[in-house]
C-alpha positions in Angstrom: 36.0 112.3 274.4 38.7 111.2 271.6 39.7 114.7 271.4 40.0 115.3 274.5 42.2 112.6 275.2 44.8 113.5 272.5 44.7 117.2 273.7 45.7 116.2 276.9 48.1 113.6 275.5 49.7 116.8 273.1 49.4 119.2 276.0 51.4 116.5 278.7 53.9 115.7 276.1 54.6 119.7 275.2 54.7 120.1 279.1 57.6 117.4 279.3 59.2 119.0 276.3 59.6 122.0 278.1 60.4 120.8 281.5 63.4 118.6 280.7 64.7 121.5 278.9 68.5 120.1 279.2 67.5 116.4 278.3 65.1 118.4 275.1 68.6 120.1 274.1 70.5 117.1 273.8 68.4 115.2 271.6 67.5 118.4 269.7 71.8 118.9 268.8 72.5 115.4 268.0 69.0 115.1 265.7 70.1 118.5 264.3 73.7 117.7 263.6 72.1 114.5 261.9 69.9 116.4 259.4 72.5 118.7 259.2 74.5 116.5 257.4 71.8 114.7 255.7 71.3 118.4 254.2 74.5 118.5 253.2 74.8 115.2 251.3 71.9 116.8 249.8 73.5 119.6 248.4 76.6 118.0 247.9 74.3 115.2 245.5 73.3 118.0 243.9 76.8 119.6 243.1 78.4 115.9 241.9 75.2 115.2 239.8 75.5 119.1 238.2 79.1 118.2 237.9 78.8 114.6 236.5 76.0 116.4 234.2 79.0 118.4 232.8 81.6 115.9 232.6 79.4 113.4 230.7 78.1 116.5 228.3 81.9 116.4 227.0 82.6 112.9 226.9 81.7 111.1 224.2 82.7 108.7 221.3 83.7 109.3 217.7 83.1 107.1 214.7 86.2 108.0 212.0 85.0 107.2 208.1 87.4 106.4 205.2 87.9 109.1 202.7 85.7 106.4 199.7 82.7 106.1 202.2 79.5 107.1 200.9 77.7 110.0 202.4 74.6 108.0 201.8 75.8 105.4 203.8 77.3 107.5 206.9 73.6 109.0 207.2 72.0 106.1 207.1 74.1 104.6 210.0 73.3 108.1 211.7 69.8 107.3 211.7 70.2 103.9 213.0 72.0 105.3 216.1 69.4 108.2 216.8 66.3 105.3 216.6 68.7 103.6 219.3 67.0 104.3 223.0 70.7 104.3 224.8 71.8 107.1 222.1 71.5 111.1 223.7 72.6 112.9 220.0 74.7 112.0 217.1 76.4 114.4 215.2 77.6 114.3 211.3 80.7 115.9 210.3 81.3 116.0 206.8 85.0 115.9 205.1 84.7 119.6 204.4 84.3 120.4 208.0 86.5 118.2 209.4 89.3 119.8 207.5 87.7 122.8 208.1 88.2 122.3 212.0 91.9 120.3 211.7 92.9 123.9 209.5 91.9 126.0 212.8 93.5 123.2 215.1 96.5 123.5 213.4 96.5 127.5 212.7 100.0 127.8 214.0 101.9 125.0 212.6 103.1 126.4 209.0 104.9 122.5 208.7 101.5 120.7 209.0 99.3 123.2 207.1 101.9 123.0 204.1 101.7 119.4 203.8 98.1 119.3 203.6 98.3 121.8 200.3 100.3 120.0 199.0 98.3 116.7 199.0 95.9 118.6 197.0 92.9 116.0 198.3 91.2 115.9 201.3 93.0 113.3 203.6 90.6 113.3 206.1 87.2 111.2 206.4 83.7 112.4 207.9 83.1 111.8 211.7 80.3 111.0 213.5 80.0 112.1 217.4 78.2 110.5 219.4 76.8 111.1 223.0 74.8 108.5 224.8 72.3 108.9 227.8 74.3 106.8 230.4 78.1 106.7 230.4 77.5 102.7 230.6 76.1 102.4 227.6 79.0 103.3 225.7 80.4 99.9 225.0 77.0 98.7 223.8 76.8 101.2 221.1 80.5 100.6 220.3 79.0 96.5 219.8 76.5 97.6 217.7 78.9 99.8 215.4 81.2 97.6 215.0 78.4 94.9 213.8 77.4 97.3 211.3 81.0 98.0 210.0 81.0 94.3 208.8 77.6 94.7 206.8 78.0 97.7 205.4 81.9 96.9 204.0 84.7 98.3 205.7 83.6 101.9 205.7 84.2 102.5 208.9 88.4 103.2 210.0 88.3 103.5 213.5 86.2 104.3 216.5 87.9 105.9 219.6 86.0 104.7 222.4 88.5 102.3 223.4 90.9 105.0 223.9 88.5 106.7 225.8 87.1 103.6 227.8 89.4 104.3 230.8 88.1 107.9 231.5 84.6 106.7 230.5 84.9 103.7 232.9 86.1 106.0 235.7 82.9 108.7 235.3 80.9 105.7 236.0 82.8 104.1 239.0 82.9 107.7 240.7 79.2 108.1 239.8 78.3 104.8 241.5 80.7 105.3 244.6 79.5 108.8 245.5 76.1 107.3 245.7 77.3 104.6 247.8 79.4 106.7 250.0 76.4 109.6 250.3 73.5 106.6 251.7 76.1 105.0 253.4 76.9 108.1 255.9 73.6 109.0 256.2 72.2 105.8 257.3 75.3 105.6 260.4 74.2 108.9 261.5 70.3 108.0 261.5 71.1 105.1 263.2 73.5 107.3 266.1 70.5 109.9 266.3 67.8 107.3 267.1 70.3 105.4 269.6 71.4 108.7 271.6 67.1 110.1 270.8 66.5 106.8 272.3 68.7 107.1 275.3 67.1 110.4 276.3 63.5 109.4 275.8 64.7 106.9 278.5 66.1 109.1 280.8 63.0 111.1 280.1 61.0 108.0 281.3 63.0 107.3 284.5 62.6 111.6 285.4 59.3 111.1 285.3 58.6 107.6 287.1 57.0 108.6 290.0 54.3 110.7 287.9 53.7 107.5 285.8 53.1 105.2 288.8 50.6 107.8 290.1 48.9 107.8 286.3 49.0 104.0 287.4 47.2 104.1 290.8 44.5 106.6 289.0 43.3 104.1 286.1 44.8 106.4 283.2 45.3 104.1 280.1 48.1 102.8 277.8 48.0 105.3 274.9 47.5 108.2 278.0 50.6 107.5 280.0 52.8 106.4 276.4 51.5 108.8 274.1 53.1 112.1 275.3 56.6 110.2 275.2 55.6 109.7 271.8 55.3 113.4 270.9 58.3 114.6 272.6 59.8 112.3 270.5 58.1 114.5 267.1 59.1 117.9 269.1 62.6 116.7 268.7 62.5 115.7 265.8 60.4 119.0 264.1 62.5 121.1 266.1 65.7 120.0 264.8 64.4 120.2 261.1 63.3 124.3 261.5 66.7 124.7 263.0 68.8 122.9 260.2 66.4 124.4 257.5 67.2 128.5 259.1 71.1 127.3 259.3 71.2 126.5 255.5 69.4 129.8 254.7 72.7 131.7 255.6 74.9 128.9 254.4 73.8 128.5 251.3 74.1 131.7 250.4 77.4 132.5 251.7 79.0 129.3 249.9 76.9 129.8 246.8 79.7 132.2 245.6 82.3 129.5 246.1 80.2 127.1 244.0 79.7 129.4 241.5 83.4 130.0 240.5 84.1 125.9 241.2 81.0 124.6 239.5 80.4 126.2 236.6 77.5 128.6 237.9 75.7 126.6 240.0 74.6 128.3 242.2 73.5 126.5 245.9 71.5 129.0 247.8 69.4 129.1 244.2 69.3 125.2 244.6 68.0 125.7 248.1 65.1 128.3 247.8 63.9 127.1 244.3 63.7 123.4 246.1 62.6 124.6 249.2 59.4 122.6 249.8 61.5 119.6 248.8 63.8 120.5 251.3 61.4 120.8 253.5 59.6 117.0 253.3 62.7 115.3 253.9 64.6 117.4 256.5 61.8 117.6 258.5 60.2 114.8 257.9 63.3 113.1 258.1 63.5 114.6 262.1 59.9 113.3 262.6 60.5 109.9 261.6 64.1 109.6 263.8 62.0 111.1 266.5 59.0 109.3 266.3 60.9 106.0 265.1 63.5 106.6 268.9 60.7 107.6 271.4 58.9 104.5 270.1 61.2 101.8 270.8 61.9 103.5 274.2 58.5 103.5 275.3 58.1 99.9 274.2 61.7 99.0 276.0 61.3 101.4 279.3 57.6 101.5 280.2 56.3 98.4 280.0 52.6 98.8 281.3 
């Protein structure tokens, strides 16, 4: 008997889908154009987080040694920071390479290259580079190197990420604003598709008025007479997430060139078929749930039984 209740219930609701064709249409372009551009903060997440990826890959700190410091005492401090959790890598540069790489810095400038031979000495200390895991964490590690300069002596001559705080403090402001901004516009637009979703499961409910009050007369129940509202409601909503999945086969692929030569080989239409089932779950889930979530609160507005 269950089952043959919700078949009818699926089978009205398909048969109002179809028959309000126009009102169907509506809701089906504004859910679309919703998920649309929840698909595109998608991808564009993707592209600043690949891009961020990159930027924070070549930003980093260096810790400048004075010529008398011990090598012993460098790699001890090296191990230190790579037991640290905030710490990606650390790098040692020894005096030999350091000169090594300020000789092929300065392979054009006879002036510069002629003073150093004629020092005779190495001027220049060791280095280490250092890369943490979260562009915040930056100032914490300069705090804890600058605590270790005092108890080791004064081997330590400078550290550069105060000349480098502004671009690091930047990278993070741009990191947190982009999420901001992306959750921000998606969450208007939900709300707009379940406001306009809700407005035609309305006029859906005064269309077919007359039919209700004769479901009325006959003794049909509450989930009967609601519950094919309710899956118009999920047509809408599963519709509009096959469409905006087949438009973003073509787009993908036909910007993926474009992203290729502007972000450093990534490639989008790659991003899009080897996430696919992803993809899939929250597009058009994400249609079922403003479907489900608008035909819902117009049932329980409009048809008060």
């Amino acid at each position: 008997m269950l089952w043959i209740a919700t078949k009818r219930v699926f089978k009205s609701g398909f048969v109002s889908f179809w028959r309000n064709g126009f009102v169907s249409l509506s809701s089906i372009l504004i859910i679309t154009l919703t998920l649309f551009t929840l698909g595109g903060i998608i991808f564009a997440g993707a592209l600043l987080n690949y891009s961020l990826e990159e930027i924070k890959s070549k930003v980093d700190i260096n810790v400048y040694f004075v010529t008398k410091a011990s090598e012993n005492d460098i790699l001890g401090l090296q191990n230190k920071l790579k037991s640290l959790p905030e710490v990606a890598n650390v790098e040692y540069i020894s005096r030999e390479d350091t000169l090594t790489n300020f000789k092929e810095r300065h392979v054009n400038d006879e002036i510069t290259l002629q003073a150093l031979d004629e020092l005779g000495d190495n001027p220049l200390g060791a280095i280490l580079n250092i890369r943490a895991r979260e562009t915040s964490q930056y100032e914490g590690i300069t705090k804890f190197l600058e605590g270790e300069s005092g108890e080791a002596g004064t081997f330590i001559d400078k550290i550069n990420y105060y000349q480098n705080k502004t671009a690091i403090d930047t990278l993070s402001k741009i990191i947190d604003g982009g999420t901001t901004i992306a959750l921000s516009v998606t969450l208007v637009l939900a709300i707009i598709s379940i406001l306009i979703a809700f407005n035609t499961i309305r006029l859906v409910i005064y269309i077919a008025r007359e039919e209700i009050s004769v479901m009325r007369l006959v003794g049909a129940g509450n989930t009967f007479i609601r519950g094919p509202f309710i899956v118009v409601g999920l047509l809408y909503g599963f519709v509009s997430g096959i469409i905006t999945l087949l438009i973003f086969y073509p787009v993908t692929f036909w910007i993926s060139d474009i992203t290729e030569t502007f972000f450093s080989g990534f490639s989008l239409f790659d991003y899009y078929t080897s996430n696919i089932l992803g993809l899939i779950g929250l597009i058009v889930g994400g249609g079922l749930v403003l479907g489900a979530l608008s035909s819902f609160l117009a049932v329980r507005k409009y048809l008060r039984i």
